[in-house]
N, C-alpha and C positions, 0 to 999 in steps of 0.2 A: 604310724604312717611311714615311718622309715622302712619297719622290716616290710611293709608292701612293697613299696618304692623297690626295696632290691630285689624283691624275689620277681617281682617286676621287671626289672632292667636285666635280670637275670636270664629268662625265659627268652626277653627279646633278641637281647645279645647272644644267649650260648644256645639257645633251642631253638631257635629261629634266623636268627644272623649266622649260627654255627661259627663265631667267631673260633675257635677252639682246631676249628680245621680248618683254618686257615693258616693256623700257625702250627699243624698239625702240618700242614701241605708246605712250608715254609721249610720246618725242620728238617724234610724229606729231601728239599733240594739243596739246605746246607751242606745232609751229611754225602750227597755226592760231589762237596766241590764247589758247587755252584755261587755265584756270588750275588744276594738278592739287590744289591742295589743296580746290578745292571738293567737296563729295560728291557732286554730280550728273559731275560731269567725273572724278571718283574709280572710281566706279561703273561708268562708261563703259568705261574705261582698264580694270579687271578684266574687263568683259565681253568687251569685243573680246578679250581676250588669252589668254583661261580658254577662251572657245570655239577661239579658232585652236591652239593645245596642245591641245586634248584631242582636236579634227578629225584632228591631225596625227598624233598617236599613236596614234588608235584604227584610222585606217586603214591603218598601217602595221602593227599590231598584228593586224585582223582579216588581213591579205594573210600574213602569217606563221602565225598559227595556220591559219586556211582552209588553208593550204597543205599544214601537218601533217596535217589532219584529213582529206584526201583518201584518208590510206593508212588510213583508221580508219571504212570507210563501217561502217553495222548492223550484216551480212550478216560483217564481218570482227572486228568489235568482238563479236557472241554467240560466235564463235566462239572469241576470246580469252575471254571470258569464264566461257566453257563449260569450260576449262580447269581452273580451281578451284574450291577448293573452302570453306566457311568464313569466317573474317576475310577470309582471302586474297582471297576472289573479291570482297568488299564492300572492300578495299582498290582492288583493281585497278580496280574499277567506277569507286570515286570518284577514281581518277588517269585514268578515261578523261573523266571528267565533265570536265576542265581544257582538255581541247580539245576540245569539242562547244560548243553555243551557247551565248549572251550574256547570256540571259536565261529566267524560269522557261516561262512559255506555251511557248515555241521546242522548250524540254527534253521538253513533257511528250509531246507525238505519239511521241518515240524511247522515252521509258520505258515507254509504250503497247506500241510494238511490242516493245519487250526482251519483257514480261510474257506478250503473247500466243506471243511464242518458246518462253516457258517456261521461261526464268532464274527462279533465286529470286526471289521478293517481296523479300528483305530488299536483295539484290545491286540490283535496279534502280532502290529508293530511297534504298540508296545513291550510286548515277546519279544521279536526280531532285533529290535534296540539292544535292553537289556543284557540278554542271554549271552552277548560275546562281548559288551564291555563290562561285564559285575557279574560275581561269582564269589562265591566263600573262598576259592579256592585264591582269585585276585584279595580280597581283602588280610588274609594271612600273609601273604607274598610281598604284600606292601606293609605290612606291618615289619617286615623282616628286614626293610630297606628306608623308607622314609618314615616308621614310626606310627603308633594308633592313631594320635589325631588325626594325622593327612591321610591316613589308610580309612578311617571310617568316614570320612569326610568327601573322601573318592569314592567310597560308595554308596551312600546317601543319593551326593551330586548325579551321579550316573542312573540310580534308578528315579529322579526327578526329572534328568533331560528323557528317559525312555518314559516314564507317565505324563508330561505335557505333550512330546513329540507324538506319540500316540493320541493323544485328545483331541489334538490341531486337524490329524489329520483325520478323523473322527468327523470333527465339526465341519471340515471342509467338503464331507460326502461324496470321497475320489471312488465309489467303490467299481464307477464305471470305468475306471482304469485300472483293473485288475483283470490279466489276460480270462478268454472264457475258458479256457482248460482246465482254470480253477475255479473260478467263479460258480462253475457249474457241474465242477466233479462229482457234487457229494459225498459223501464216507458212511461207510457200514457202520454201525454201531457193535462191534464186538468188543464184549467183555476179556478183559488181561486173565489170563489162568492166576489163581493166588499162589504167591511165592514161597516157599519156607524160607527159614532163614538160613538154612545152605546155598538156594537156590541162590538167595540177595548176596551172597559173598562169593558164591562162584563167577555171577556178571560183574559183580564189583570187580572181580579180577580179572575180566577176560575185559574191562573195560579200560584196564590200568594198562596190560597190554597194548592191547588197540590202541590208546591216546598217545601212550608215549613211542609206539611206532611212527604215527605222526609228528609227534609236537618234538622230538628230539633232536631233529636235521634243525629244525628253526632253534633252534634250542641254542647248539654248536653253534650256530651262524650268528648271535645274537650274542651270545657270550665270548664270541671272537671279536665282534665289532666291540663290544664294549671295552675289551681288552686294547685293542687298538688305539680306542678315544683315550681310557683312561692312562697309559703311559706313554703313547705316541703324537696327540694334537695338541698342542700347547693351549696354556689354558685362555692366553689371552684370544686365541679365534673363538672357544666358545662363548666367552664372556660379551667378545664385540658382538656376533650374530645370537647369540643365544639369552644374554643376560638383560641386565636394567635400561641397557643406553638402545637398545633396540625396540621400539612401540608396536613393530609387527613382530613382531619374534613367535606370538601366539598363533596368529591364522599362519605362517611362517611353516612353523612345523607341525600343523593340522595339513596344511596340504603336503608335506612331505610324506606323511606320513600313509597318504592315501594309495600311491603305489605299489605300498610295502605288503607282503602276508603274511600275519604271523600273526600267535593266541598272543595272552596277556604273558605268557612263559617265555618268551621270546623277546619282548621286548623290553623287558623290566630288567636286565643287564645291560642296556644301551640304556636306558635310564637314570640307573643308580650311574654310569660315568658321566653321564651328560652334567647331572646333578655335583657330582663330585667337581666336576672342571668350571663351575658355576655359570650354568643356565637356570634359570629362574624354575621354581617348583610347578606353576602352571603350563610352563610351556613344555616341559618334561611331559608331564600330565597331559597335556593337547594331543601330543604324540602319541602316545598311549593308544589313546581314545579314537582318534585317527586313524590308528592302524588297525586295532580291533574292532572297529565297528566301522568302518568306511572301505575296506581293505576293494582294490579292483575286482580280482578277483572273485570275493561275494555281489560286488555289484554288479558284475556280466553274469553270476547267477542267478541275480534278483531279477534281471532284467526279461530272463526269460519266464517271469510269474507277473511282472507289473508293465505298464506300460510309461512311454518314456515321462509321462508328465508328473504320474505320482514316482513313480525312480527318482525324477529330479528333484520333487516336493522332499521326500524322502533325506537324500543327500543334504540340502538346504536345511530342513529341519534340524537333521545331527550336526553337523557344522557350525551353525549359529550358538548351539547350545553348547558345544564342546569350545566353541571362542570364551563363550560367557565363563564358561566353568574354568578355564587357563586363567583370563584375568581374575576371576576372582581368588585363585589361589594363589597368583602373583603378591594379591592384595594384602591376605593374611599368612603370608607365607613365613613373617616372624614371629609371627605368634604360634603356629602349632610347627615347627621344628628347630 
């Protein structure tokens, strides 16, 4: 059990933490001089190293999932879809959500098309859930910063609030509030041309591009603020607003977070500092969740496929579930870190 244990702690740490370049990035600003206990030279040293780790992993991360998702175009995912029926189908929906894209806007053109297909309501928001808060590519990423438990345990949670959230609103038979442009689109049934496996590697690639032309500026931006929190906010603000002695601290930064745009890539450096300055692991977590699946942005583009009552059912749904999901990782938050 030991030599697991390290080769374990090993993988986490130096293959995924990259600790290694961090002191690799450290050494670099020694031999010019620089003196790392300063905060400005502190700051520095997190920036450069927080951006090169998460460049690294995300593009290796979009080149693997892209990869997967080639055997999952629409046309073959309504078809799986269409299979079941029930929990069932709002399960599978939100285990397809895990490899489709990065972020909510990217999601909602495909939940669009599911709807006009004529999948359930409930089954394509369970999609729409999913797909921008959980992903292989979040579960690695958070294993690289908060650890396997709380990383598999985020995404469990996440694909729970997106198959209840989808059920509810299933049971609730909103589908007359789903504008008629979709409701009564339709869709061709065309067959995907079969890909070879150049084919799946060269979109894997053209796909790594693409994402990271987007997700990079949020990228900078996220790994500056984190930079910022981590050697510039004193810890005791976040502890007051952020930590134990706060009981809103949860819905707190679930609504903060609502304003914000950004993938899981983005946020998860304001994270890991919030973390570090001691904010509680749920409400970190809240934030997350908030930002990736609630983001304004998507919801003025939701708005123009739903009408305002399921938008609002919608909002209300994720919310509730993303508060439950914060306290409860509040709860057990000594136990898996």
């Amino acid at each position: 059990m030991q030599v697991i244990k390290a080769i374990w702690d090993f993988f986490q740490n130096e293959i995924l933490g990259m600790n290694w370049l961090n002191e690799l990035v450290g050494s670099g600003l020694s031999a010019l001089g620089l003196d790392l206990s300063n905060r400005w030279v502190a700051s520095a040293q997190l920036f450069v190293y927080d951006t090169i780790k998460i460049t690294l992993l995300l593009c290796s991360l979009i080149f693997l999932i892209s990869y997967i998702q080639s055997y999952f175009p629409p046309e073959r995912s309504k078809r799986i879809l269409g299979r079941f029926r029930g929990i069932g189908a709002n399960t599978v929906a939100a285990l397809l959500g895990t490899v489709t894209p990065f972020c909510s806007c990217s999601s909602i053109p495909i939940f669009m098309g599911f709807t006009s297909a004529g999948l359930p309501l409930g089954v394509t928001f369970s999609f729409l859930i999913s797909s921008p808060m959980v992903d292989l590519g979040s579960l690695v990423l958070l294993m690289s910063i908060f650890g396997t438990p709380a990383a598999v345990l985020y995404v469990v949670l996440g694909l729970v609030i997106a198959v209840v959230g989808g059920t509810i609103i299933e049971k609730l038979k909103m589908e007359k509030y789903v504008e008629s442009f979709i409701s009564k689109g339709g869709s061709a049934d065309i067959e995907s041309p079969e890909l070879t496996r150049r084919d799946r590697v060269v979109y894997a690639k053209e796909q790594v591009v693409d994402t990271f032309k987007k997700v990079f500026p949020y990228i900078l931006v996220g790994v500056g603020i984190g930079a910022a929190i981590h050697n510039w906010i004193p810890e005791e603000w976040v502890v007051k607003v952020l930590g134990t002695g706060n009981p809103l601290a949860v819905p707190l930064a679930t609504i903060i977070g609502i304003p914000m745009y950004a993938d899981i890539f983005g946020t998860i450096p304001i994270a890991e500092a919030l973390l570090s300055k001691g904010a509680q692991l749920g409400v970190v977590l809240s934030f997350m969740m908030g930002v990736t699946t609630l983001s304004l942005p998507s919801l003025i583009m939701l708005r123009k496929a739903v009408k305002p009552k399921l938008l609002a059912l919608f909002i209300g749904v994720c919310t509730a579930g993303i508060i439950i999901v914060g306290y409860f990782f509040n709860m057990v938050q000594p136990f898996i870190i």
